[in-house]
N, C-alpha and C positions, 0 to 999 in steps of 0.2 A: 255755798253759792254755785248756780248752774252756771258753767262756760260759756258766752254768748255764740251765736250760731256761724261769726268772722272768724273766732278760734280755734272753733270746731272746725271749719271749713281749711283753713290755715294746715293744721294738726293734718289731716288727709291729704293735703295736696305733698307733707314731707313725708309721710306714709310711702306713699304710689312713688316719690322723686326714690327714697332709698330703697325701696323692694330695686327701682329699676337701675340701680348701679350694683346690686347684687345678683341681678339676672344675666345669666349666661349665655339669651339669647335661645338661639338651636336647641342647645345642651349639647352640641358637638364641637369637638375638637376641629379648630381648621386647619387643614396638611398644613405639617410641618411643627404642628405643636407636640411638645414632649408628652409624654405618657404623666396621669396623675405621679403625684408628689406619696401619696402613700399619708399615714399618720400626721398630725401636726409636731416639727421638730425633723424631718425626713425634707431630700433636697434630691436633685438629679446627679449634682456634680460632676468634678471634671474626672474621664474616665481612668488616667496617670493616677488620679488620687486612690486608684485600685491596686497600684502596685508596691507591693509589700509582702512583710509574712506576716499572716493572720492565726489569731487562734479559732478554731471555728466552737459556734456553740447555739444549743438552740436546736440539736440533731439528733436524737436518739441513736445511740452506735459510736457517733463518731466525734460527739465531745470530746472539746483538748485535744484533735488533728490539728495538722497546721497544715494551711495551705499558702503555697509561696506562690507569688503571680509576678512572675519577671517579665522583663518585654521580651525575653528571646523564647518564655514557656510558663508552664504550670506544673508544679512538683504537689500532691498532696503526702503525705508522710504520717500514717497512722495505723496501722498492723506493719504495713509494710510501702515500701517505696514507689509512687505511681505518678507519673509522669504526663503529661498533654502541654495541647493549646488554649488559647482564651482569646476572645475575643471583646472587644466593651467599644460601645457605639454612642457619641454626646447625646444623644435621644435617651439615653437609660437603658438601652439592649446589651444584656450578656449573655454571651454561650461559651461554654466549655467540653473539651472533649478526652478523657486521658483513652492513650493510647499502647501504656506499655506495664507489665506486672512485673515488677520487679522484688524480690525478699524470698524469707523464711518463717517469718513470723505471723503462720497463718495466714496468709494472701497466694491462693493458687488457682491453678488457671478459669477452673472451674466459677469463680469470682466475678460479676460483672464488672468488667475496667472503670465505667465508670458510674460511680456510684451512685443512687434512684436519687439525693436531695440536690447531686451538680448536675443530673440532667432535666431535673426541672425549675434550674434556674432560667430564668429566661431577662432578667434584669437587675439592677442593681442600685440603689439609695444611700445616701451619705446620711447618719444620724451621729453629729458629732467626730469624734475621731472614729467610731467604730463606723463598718459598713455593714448594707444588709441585702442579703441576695433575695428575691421575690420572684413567684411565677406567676404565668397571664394574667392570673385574677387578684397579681398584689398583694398574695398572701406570701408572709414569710417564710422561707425556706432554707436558710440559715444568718446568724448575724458572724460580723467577721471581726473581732477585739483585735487593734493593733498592737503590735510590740513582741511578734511571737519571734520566738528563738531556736529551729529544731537543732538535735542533738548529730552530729557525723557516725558516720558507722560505715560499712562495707558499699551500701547501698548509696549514701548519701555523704557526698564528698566533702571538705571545711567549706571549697568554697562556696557548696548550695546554701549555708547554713548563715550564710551571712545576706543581712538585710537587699534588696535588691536596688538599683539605682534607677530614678527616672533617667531614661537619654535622650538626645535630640530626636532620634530613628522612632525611640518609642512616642515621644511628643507630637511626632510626624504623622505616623501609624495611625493615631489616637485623636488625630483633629475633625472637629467638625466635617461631617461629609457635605458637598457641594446637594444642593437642591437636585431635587430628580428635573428632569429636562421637558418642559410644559409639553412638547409632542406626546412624550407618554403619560399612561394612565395609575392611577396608585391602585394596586390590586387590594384585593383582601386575601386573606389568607385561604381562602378554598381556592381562588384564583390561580395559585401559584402549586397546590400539592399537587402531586402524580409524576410521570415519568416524561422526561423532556428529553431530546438529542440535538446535537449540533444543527443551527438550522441549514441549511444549504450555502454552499460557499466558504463554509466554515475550516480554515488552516488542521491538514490530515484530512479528514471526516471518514474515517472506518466503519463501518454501518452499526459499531458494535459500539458506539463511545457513547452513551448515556448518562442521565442523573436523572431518580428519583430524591421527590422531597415525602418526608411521610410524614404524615400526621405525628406523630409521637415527635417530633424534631430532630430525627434522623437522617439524615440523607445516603443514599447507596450510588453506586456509580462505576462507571469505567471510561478507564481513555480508549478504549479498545482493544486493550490485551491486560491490562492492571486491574484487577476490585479495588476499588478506594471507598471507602465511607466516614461520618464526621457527623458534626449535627450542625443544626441553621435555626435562626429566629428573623423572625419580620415583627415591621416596628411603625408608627406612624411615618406617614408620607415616602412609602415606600422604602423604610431603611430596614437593610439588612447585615446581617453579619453570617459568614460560616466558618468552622475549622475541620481541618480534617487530620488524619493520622496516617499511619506510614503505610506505606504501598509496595508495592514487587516492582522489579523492573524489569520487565520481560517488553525486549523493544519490537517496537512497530510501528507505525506514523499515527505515532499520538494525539491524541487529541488534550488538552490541556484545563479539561472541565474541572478539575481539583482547585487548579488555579484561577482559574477563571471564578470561582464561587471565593476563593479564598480571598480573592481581589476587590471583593465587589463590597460596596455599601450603600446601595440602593437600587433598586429593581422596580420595572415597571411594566408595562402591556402596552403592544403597540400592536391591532390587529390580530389578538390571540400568542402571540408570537412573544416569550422571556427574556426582555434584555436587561443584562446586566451595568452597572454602573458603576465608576470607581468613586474614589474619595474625592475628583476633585469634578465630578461630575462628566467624565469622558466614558462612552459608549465602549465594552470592551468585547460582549459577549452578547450571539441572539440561539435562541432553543425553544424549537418547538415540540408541542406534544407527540408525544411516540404514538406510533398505529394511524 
């Protein structure tokens, strides 16, 4: 029996009603929305739900390192003993940075600190208890199995070796960052690489204190008389994160751009001009383009 042409007409009009509860409109994200979920079973999660020791896996080289992500640092421990910052942002942004070689077992200086699969993390996904780190394009770049145990040694004290604890500081650290500030503009990411200096008015200002962002997610810099460098990620609606690694102290009226980037979790444009923002939305830092 033929359908009569009321049930046909019926049938179409639920057609076009569910095509349009599945349409996404734009097909763009409206500031402020988190980055894709990744696979189905994959989640943004809370960025505390990072800290632990991990077994990592999924690496060529470096299966069965563990990497420990405390709130006061980052230990990874796999030829030999290496040390950094982390960063992780409720948006799904993470960057890491090690900064120190520490061992004997095959780890010398010669070695990049930190290794090609942590500096192309650029975020991070909850699958279950394990986590998974991803770069720009969401592809995986290590998973993280919890419940890792590393072993003490010369290098690596008892107390590294013990699981790490959420704290209030770290809760604090780790909270959602406040909206960027409707005045400014969310850049994109060509918007923001190149070399930028204190804008004018800016506490010290040395003619010498600078920050590049480089494409590879590096960043270089000086207060004016220290090299600092570290790496940076940007993130929907202007979120950001940087770490950076240890410096000289050779004094002079510093300028404080290490901190200032260290501080910051969301950046925006205002007339060509970089300003910085903290977690809770307050105005910390502005830099404009060098030359």
């Amino acid at each position: 029996m033929r359908p009569s042409a009321r049930i046909v007409g019926v049938l179409a009009v639920l057609g076009l009603l569910l095509t349009g509860c599945l349409s996404t409109g734009g097909g763009e994200d409206a500031p402020g929305d988190a980055p894709p979920g990744g696979p189905v079973g994959w989640a943004i999660g809370e960025p505390t739900g990072l800290i632990g020791s991990w077994t990592v896996a999924g690496v060529a080289g470096a299966d069965g390192s563990v990497l420990r992500l405390a709130p006061d640092g980052l230990t990874l421990v796999a030829d030999c003993v290496r040390r950094g910052q982390w960063r992780a942002h409720a948006d799904g942004l993470f960057v890491a940075y090690l900064s120190s070689l520490d061992g004997d077992r095959g780890c010398t200086g010669a070695d990049p600190v930190t290794p090609g699969w942590l500096s192309r993390a650029t975020g991070f996904r909850s699958d279950g208890d394990a986590r998974v780190l991803v770069d720009e394009q969401e592809q995986v770049v290590a998973r993280l199995q919890p419940g890792a145990r590393p072993t003490a040694g010369p290098y690596l004290p008892p107390a590294d070796t013990e699981p790490p604890v959420v704290t209030d500081e770290a809760r604090r650290r780790l909270d959602p960052a406040a909206r960027l500030p409707e005045a400014l503009v969310v850049p994109g990411r060509d918007g923001v690489l190149g070399r930028w200096v204190p804008a004018s008015g800016a506490r010290g200002g040395p003619r010498a204190a600078y920050v590049e962002l480089r494409a590879d997610g590096e960043w270089r810099g000086s207060d004016g008389c220290n090299g600092q460098a570290g790496r940076w990620v940007l993130g929907p609606a202007g979120a950001f994160l940087a770490v950076t690694g240890p410096t000289t102290l050779i004094g002079c009226a510093n300028v404080p751009v290490a901190s200032w980037l260290d501080g910051a979790r969301r950046v925006g444009l205002a007339d060509g001009v970089l300003v910085l923002v903290d977690g809770q939305g307050t105005e910390t830092a502005r830099l404009t383009r060098a030359g």
